[in-house]
VEXKELO-119066 format. One record per residue: x, y, z of N, C-alpha, C in turn; residue number from 1; residue in three letters. Coordinates in steps of 0.2 Angstrom, whole numbers. Atoms other than C-alpha are relative to their C-alpha. Layout:
<torlos>
> n.x;n.y;n.z;ca.x;ca.y;ca.z;c.x;c.y;c.z;n;res
> X;Y;Z;X;Y;Z;X;Y;Z;NUM;ALA;
...
</torlos>
This chain:
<torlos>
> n.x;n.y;n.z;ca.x;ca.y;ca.z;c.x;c.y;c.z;n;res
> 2;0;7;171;147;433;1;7;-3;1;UNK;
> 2;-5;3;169;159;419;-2;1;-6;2;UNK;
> 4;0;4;162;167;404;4;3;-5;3;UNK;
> -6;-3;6;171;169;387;-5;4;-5;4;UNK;
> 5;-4;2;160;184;379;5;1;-10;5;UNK;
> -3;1;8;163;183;356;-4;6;0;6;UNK;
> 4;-7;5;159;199;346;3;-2;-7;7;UNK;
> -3;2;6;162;191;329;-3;6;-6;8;UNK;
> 3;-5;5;163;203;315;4;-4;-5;9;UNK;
> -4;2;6;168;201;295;6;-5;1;10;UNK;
> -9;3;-2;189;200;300;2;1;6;11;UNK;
> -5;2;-8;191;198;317;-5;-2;4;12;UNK;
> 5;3;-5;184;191;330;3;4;10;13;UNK;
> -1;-4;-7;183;200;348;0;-5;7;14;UNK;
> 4;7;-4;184;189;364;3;6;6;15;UNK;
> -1;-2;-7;186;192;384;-3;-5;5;16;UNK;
> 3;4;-6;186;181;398;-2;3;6;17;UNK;
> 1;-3;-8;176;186;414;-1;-5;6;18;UNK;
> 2;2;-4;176;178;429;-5;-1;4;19;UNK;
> 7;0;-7;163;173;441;1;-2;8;20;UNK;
> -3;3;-7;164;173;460;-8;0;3;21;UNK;
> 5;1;-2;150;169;469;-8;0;-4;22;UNK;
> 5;-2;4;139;170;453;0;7;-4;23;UNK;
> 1;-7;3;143;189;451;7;0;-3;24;UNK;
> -6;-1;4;153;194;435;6;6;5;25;UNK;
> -4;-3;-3;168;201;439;6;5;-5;26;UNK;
> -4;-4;7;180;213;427;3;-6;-3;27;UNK;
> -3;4;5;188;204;412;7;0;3;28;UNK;
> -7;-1;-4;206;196;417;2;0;-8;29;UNK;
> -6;3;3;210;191;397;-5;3;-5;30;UNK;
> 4;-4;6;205;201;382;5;0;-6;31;UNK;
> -4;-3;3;210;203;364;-5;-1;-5;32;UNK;
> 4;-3;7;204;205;346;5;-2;-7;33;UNK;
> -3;4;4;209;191;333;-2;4;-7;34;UNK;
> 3;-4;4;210;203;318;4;-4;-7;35;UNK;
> -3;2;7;214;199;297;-2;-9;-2;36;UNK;
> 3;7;0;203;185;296;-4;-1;-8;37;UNK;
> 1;0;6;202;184;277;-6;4;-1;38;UNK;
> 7;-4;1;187;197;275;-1;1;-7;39;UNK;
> 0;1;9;178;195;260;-1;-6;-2;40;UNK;
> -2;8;3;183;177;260;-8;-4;4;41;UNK;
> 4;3;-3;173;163;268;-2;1;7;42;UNK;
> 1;-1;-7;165;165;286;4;-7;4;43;UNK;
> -3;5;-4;169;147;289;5;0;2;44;UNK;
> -8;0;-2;186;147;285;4;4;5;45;UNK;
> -1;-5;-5;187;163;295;3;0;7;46;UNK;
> 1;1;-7;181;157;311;4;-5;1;47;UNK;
> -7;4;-3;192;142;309;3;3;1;48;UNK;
> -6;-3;-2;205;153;309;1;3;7;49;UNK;
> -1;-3;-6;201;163;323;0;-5;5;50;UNK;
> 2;6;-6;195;147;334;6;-3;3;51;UNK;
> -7;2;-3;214;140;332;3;7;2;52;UNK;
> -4;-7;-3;220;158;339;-3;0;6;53;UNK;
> 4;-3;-5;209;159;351;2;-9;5;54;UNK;
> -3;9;-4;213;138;358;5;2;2;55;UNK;
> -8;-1;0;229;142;357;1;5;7;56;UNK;
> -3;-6;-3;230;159;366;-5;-3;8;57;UNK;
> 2;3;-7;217;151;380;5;-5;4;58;UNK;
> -3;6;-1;227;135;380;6;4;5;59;UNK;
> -7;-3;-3;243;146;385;0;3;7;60;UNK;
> 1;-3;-6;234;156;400;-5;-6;5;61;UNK;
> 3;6;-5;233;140;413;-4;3;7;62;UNK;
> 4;-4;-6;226;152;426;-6;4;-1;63;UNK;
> 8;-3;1;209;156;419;-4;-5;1;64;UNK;
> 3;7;-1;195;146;427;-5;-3;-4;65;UNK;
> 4;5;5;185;134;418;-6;6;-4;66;UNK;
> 4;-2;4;174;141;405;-8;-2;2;67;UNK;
> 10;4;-5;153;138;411;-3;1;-8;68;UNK;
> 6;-3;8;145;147;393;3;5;-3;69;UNK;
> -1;-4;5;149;156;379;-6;6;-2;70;UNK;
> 5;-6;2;139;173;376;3;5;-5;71;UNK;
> 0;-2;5;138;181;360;-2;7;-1;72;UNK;
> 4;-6;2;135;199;353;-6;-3;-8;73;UNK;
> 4;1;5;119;197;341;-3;8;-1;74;UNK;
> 1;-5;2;117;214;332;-10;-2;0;75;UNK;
> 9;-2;3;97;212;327;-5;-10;3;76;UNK;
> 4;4;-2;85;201;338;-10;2;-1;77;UNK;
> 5;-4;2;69;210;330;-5;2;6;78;UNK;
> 6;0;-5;52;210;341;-1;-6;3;79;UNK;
> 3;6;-6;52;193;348;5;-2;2;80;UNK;
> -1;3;-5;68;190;356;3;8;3;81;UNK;
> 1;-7;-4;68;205;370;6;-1;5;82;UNK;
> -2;1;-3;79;197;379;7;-7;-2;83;UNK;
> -6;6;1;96;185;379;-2;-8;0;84;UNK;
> 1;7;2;94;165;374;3;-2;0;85;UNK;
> -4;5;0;102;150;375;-3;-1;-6;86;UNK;
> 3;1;4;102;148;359;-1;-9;-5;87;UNK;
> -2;6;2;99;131;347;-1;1;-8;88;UNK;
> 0;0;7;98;128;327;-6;3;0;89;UNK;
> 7;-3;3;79;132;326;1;12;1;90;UNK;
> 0;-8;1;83;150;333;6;3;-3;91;UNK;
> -4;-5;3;99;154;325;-3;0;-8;92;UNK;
> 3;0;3;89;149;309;-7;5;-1;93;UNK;
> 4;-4;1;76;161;313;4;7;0;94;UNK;
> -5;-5;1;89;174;317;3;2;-7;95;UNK;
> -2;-1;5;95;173;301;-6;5;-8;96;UNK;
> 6;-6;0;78;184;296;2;9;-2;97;UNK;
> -4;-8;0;87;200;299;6;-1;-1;98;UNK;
> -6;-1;5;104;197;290;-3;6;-5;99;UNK;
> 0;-5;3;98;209;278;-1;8;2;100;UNK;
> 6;-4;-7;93;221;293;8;3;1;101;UNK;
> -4;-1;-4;111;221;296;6;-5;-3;102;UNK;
> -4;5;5;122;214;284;7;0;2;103;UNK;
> -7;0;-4;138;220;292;1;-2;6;104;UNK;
> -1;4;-6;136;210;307;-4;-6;0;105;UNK;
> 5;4;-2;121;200;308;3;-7;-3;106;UNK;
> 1;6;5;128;186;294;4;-3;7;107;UNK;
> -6;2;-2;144;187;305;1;-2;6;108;UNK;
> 0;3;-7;138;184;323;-3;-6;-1;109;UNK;
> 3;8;3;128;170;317;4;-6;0;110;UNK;
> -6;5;1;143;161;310;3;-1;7;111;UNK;
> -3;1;-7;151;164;324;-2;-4;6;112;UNK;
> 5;3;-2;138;155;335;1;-6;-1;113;UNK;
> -2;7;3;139;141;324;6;-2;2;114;UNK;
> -7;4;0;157;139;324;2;0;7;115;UNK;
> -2;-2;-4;159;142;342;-6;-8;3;116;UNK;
> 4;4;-1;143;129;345;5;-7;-1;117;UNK;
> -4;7;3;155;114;336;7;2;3;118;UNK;
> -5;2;-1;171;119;342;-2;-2;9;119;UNK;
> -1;-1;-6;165;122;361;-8;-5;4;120;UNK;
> 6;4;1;149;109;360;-1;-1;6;121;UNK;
> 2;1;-7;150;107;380;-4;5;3;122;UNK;
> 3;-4;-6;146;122;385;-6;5;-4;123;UNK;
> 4;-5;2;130;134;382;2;5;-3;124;UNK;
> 0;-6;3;128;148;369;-4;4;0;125;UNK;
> 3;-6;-2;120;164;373;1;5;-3;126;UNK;
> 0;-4;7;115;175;360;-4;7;6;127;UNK;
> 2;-6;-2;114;195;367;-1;6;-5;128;UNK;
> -2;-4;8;107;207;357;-1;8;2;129;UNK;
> -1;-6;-2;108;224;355;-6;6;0;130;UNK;
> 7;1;0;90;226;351;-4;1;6;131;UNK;
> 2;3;-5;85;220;367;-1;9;6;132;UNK;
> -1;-5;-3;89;238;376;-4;4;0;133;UNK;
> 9;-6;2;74;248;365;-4;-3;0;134;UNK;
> 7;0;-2;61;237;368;-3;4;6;135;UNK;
> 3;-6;-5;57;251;381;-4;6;-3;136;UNK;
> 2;-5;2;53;262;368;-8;2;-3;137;UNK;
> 6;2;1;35;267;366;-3;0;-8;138;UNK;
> 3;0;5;25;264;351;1;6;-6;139;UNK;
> 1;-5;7;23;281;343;6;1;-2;140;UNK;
> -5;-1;2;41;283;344;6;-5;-5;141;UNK;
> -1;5;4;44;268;334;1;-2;-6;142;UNK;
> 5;2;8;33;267;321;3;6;-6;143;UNK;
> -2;-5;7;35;274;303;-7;2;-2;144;UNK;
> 6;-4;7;22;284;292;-3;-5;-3;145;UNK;
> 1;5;5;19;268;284;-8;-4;3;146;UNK;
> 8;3;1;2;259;279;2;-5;8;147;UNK;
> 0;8;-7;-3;246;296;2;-7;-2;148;UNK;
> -2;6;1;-1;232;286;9;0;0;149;UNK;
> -4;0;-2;17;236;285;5;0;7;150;UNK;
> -1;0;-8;20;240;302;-2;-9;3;151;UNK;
> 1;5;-4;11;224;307;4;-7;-2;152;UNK;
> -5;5;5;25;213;295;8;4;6;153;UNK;
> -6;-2;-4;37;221;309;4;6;-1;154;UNK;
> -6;-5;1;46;237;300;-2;6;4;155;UNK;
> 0;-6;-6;47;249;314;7;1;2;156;UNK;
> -5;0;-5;61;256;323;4;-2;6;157;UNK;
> -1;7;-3;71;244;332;5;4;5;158;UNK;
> -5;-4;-5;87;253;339;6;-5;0;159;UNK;
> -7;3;-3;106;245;341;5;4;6;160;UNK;
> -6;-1;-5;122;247;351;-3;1;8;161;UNK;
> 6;1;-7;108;241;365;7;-2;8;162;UNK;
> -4;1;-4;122;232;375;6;5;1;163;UNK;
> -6;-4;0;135;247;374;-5;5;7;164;UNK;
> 4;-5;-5;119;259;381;0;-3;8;165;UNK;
> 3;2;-7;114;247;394;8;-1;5;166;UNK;
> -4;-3;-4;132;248;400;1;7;0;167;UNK;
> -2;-7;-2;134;265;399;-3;4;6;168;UNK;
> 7;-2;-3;117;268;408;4;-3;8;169;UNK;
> -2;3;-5;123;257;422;8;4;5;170;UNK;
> -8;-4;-3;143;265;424;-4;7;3;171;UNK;
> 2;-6;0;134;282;423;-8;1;8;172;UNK;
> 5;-1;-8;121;278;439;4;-2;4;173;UNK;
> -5;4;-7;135;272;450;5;7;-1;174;UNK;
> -7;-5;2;145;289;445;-3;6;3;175;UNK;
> 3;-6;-3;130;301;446;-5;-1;1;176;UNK;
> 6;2;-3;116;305;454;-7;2;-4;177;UNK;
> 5;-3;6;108;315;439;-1;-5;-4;178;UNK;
> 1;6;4;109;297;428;-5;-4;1;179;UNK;
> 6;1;2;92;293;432;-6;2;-2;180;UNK;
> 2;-4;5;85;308;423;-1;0;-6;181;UNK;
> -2;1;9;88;312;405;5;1;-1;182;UNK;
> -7;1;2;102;306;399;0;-2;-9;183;UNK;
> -1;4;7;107;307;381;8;-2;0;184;UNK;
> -7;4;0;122;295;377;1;-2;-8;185;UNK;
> -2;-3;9;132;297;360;6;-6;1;186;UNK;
> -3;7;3;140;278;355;3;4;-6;187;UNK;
> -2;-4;9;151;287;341;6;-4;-3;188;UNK;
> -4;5;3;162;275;330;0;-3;-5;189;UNK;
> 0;1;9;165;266;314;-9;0;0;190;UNK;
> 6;1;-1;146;263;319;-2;5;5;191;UNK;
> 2;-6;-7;138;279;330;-9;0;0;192;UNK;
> 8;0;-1;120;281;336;0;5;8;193;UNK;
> 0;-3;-5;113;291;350;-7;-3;2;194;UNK;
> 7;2;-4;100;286;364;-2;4;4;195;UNK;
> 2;-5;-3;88;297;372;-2;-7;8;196;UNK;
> 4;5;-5;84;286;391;-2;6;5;197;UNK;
> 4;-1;-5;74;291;405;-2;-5;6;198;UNK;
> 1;4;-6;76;283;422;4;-7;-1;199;UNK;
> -3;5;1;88;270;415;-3;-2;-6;200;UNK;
> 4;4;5;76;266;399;3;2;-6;201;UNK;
> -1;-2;5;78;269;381;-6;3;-1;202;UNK;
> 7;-3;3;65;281;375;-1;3;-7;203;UNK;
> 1;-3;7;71;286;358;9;-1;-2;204;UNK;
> -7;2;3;85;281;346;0;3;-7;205;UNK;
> 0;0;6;92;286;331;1;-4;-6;206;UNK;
> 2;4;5;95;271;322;-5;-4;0;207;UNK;
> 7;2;0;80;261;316;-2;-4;-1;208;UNK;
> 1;8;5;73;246;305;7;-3;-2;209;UNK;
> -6;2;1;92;246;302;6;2;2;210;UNK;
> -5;-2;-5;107;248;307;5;6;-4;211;UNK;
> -3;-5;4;112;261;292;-5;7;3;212;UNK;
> 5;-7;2;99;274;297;3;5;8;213;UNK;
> -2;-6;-5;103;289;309;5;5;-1;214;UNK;
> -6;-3;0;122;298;311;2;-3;-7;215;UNK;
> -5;2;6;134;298;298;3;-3;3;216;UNK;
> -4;5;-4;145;284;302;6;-2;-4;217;UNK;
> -6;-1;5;163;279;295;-1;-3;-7;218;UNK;
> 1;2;7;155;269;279;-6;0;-1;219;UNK;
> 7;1;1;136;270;281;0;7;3;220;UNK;
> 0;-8;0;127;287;278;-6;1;4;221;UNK;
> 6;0;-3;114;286;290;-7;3;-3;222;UNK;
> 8;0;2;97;294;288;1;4;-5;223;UNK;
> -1;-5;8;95;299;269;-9;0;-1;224;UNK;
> 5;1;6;80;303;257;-4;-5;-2;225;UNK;
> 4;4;3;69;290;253;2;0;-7;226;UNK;
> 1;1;5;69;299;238;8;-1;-4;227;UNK;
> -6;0;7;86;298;231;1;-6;-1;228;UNK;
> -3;6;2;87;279;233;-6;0;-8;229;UNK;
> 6;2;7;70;279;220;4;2;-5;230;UNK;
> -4;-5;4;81;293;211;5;-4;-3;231;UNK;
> -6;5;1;96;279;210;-3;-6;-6;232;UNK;
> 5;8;3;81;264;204;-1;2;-5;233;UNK;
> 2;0;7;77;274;192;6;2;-5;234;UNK;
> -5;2;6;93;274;185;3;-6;-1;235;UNK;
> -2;8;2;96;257;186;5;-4;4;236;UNK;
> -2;2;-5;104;254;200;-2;-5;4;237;UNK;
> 4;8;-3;103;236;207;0;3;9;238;UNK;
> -1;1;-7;100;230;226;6;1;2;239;UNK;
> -8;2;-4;119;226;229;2;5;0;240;UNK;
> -2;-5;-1;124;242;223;-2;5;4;241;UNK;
> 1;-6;-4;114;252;232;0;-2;8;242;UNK;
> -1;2;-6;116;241;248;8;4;1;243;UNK;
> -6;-3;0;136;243;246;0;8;1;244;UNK;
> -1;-5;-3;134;262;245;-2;2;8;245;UNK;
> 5;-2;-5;123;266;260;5;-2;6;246;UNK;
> -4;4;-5;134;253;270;9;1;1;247;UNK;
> -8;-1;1;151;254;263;4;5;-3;248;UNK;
> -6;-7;4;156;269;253;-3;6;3;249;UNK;
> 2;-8;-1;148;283;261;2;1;8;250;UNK;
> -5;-2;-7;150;291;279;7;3;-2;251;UNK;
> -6;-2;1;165;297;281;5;-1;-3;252;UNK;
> -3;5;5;173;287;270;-1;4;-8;253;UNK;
> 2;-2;6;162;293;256;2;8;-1;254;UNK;
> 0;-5;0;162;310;261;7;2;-3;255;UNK;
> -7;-2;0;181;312;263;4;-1;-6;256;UNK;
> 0;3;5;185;301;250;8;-4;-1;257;UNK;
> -6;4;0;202;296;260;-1;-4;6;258;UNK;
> 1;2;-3;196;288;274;-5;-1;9;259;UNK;
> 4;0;-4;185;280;287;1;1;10;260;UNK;
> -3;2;-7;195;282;302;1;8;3;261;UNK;
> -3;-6;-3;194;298;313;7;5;0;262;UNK;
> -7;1;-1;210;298;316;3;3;-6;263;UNK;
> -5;-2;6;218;300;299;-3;7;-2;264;UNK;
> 3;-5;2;206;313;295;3;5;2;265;UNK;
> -4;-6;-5;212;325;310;5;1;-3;266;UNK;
> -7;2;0;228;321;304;2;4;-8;267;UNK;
> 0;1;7;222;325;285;-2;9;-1;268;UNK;
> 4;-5;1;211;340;290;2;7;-5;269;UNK;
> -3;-9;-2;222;356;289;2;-1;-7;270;UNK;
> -4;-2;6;229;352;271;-4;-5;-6;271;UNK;
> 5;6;5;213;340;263;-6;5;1;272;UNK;
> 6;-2;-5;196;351;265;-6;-5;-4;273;UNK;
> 6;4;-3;186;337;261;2;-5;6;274;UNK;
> 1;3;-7;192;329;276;-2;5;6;275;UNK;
> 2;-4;-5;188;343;284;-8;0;1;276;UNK;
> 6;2;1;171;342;277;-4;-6;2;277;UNK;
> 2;8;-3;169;323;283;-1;2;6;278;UNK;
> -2;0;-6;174;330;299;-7;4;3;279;UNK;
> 7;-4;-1;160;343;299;-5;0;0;280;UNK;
> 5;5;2;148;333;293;-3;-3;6;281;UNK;
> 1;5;-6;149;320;306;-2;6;7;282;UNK;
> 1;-3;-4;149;333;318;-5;3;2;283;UNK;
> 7;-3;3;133;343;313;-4;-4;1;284;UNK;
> 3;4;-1;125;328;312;-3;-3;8;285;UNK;
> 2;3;-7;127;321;330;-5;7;5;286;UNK;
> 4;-7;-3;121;341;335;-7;0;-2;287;UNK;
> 8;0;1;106;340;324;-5;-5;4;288;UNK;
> 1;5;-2;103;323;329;-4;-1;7;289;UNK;
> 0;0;-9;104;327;349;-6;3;2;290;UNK;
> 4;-2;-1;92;339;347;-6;-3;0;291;UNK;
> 3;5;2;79;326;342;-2;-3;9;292;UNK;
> 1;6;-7;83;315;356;-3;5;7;293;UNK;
> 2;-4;-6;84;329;371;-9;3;-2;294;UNK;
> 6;-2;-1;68;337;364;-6;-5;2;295;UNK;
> 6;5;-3;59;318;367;1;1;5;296;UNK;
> 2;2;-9;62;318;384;1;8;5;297;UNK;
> 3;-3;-3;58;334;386;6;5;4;298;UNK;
> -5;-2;-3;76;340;391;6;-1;1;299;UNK;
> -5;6;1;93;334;397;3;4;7;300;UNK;
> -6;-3;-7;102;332;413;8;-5;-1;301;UNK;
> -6;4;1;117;320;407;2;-1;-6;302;UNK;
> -3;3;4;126;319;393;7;-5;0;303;UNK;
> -5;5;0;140;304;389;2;1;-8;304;UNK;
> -1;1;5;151;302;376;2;-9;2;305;UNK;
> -3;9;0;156;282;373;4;-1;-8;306;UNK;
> 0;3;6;162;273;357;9;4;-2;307;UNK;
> -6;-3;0;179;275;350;1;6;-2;308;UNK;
> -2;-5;0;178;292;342;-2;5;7;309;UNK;
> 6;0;-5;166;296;357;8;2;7;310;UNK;
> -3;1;-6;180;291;370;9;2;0;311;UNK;
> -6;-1;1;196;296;360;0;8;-3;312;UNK;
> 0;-4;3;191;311;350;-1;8;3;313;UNK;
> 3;-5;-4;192;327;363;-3;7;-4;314;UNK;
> 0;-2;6;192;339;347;-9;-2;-1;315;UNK;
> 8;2;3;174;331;343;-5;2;5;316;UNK;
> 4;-3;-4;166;333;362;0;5;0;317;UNK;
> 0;-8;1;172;350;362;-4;3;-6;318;UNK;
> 6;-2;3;162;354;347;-6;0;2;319;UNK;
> 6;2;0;147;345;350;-3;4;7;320;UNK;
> 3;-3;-9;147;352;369;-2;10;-1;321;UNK;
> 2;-6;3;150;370;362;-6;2;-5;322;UNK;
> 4;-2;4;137;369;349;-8;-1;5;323;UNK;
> 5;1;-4;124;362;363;-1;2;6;324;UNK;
> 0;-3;-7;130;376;375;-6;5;3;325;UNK;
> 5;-4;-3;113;386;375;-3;-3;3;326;UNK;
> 1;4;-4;108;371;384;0;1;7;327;UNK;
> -4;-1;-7;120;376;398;4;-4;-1;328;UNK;
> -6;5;-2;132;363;393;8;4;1;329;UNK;
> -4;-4;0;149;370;398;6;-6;3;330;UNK;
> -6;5;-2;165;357;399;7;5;2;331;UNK;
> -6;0;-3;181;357;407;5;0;-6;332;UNK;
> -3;0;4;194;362;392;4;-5;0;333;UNK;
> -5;6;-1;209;352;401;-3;-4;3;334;UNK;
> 4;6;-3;197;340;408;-1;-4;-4;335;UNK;
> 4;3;8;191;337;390;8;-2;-3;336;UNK;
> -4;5;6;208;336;382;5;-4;5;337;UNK;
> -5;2;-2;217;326;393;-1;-6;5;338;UNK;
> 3;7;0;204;313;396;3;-8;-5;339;UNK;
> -2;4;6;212;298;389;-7;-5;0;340;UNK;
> 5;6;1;196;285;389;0;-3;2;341;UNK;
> -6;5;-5;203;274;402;-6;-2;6;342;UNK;
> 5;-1;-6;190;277;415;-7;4;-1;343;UNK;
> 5;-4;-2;174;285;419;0;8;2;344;UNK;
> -1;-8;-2;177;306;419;-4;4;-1;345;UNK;
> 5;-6;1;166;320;421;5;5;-4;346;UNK;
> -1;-5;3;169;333;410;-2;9;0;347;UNK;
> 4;-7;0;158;347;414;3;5;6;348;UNK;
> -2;-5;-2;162;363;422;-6;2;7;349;UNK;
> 7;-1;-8;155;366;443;-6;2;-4;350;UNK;
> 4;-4;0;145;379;435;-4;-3;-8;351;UNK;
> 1;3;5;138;368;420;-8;-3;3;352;UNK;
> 6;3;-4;120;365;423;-3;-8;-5;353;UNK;
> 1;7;0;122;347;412;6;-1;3;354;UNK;
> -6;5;-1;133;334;418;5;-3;-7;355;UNK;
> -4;4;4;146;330;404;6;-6;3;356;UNK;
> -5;6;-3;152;313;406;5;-5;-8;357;UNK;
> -4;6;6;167;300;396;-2;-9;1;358;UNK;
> 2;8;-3;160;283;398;2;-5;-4;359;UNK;
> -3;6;6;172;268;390;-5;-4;1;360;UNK;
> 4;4;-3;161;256;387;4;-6;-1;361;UNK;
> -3;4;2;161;239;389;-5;-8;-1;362;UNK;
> 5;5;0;148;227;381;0;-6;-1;363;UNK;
> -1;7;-2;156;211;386;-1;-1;6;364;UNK;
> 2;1;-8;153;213;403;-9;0;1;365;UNK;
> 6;-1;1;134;218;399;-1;-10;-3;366;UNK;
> 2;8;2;134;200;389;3;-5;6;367;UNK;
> -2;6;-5;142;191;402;-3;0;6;368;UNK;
> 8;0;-7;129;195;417;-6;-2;-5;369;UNK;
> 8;4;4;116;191;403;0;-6;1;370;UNK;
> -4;6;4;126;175;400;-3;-5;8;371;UNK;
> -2;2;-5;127;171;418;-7;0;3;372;UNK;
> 9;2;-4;109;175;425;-4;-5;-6;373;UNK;
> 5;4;3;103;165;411;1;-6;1;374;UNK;
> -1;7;0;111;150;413;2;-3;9;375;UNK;
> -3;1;-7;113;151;433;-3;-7;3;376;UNK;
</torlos>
């Protein structure tokens, strides 16, 4: 048997088959990423599109074993589901609660769910969320400044890219022996957050109540002012508008003013200086940021980088590691630039008193052991 693990976003839809041998997942044999799926346009029609790409390209690999259950990424499972579900209409219906918690994902796993529930109607759906990883975090590190009745309506800090940590967490205990220490791990990508754990836990995260609040990120500007959105209200600025900025114009995007993609920036740096300044930005950010996290737990014996710019961008480690060298952190130059992302790589130097590590993740395998113990 096996497990076909969905990351449905806006325009594309992400899959991976894993198999199972004796009940234990196994690495992925068939991966891909159904992208240009009308964005913008309908979700329905979307996922029909994907579904027939997705039948079709199954249909053609005759040596994939039967399918058992379908396991979902769910970006926002709030406080009451801490753990992965078999899910049915009454909970995708309460799920739909936090769509505005996470408007760039949340509408789109959901749909996904659905259309996956109707085309694949035999076999179980299993909603994993990303959520589920910070319920470890204690209380005071949670909470907001805010009156108790709002706290008691649920806005607290929730935490995402739960299923990316809880792999990384996992690769980085089978690598080193320091990984069940303090480990801060840097998820950096069109979407970036950082997690402070302790002994495998989560203890402290950058993002929050939502999925826009912390790093600078390729189109969402992470943790801003309170006061400039009031600043904005009082100019007359609706909700949509200022959801759109927050989510989709700023970050690197906004800053730059040419693009949300690493990549092109690097590329833009030397003859654009506000891509340089996007560049900087971003960079400054995950530094002040880190400081935050290491100082909750007190220290740091492991750092990780993950996420695409994270596991592609040696340019970005190398700052981040040199600006967090009074630490003791001290990386390998050509270890650093010549890490492709491929694998599992230490980075740090003998004489480095943190461990720097590369950790690709990969949080279809995390869904796909959720997927599998649940419905054993």
């Amino acid at each position: 048997m096996s497990i076909l693990t969905i990351n449905a976003g806006s325009s594309s839809l992400k899959f991976a088959v894993y198999p199972l041998t004796n009940g234990v997942v196994q690495p992925s044999i068939f991966s891909g990423n159904i992208e240009g799926l009308e964005p913008g346009g309908s979700s329905t029609n979307s996922f029909a599109q994907a579904l027939t790409h997705l039948r079709e390209q199954l249909a053609a690999r005759t040596d994939l074993p039967p399918l058992k259950v379908v396991a979902h990424r769910v970006v926002h499972g709030g406080s009451k589901y801490r753990r992965s579900v078999v899910v049915n209409d009454a909970i995708l219906n309460d799920l739909e609660r936090f769509n505005p918690l996470a408007p760039l994902h949340q509408p789109h796993n959901l749909a996904g769910i659905r259309a996956f529930t109707e085309a694949f109607s035999e076999l179980p759906q299993v909603a994993c969320f990303d959520t589920a990883f910070h319920t470890s975090i204690p209380d005071v590190a949670a909470a907001f400044a805010l009156p108790q009745a709002l706290s008691e309506q649920g806005i607290r800090r929730y935490g995402f890219h739960g299923l990316s940590y809880q792999y990384i967490i996992g690769s980085l205990q089978q690598h080193s022996l320091r990984a069940k220490g303090r480990v801060l791990m840097a998820h950096l990508g069109n979407g970036a957050s950082l997690c402070a754990a302790v002994n495998g836990k989560s203890c402290a995260t950058t993002m929050g109540f939502s999925a826009v609040d912390g790093l600078m990120m390729g189109t969402r500007c992470g943790t801003l002012d309170a006061g400039v959105m009031l600043h904005l209200l009082e100019q007359g600025w609706s909700h949509d508008r200022l959801q759109a900025l927050v989510y989709k114009q700023s970050g690197l995007l906004g800053v730059s003013g040419i693009s949300a993609d690493m990549r092109r920036l690097r590329a833009s740096a030397g003859t654009n200086p506000a891509a340089q300044n996007a560049i900087d930005l971003f960079t400054h950010r995950v530094v002040r940021e880190s400081g935050a996290m290491i100082a909750s737990m007190g220290g740091l014996d492991v750092l990780a980088f993950s996420g695409g710019i994270g596991e592609h961008d040696a340019q970005l480690r190398h700052d981040v590691c040199q600006a967090l060298g009074w630490l003791g952190v001290e990386i390998d130059a050509e270890r650093n630039q010549n890490a492709l992302g491929n694998r599992p790589t230490h980075l740090h130097t003998p004489q480095s008193r943190i461990e720097v590590w590369l950790i690709p993740t990969d949080e279809g395998s995390v869904a796909a052991r959720e997927a599998a113990e649940l419905v054993a």
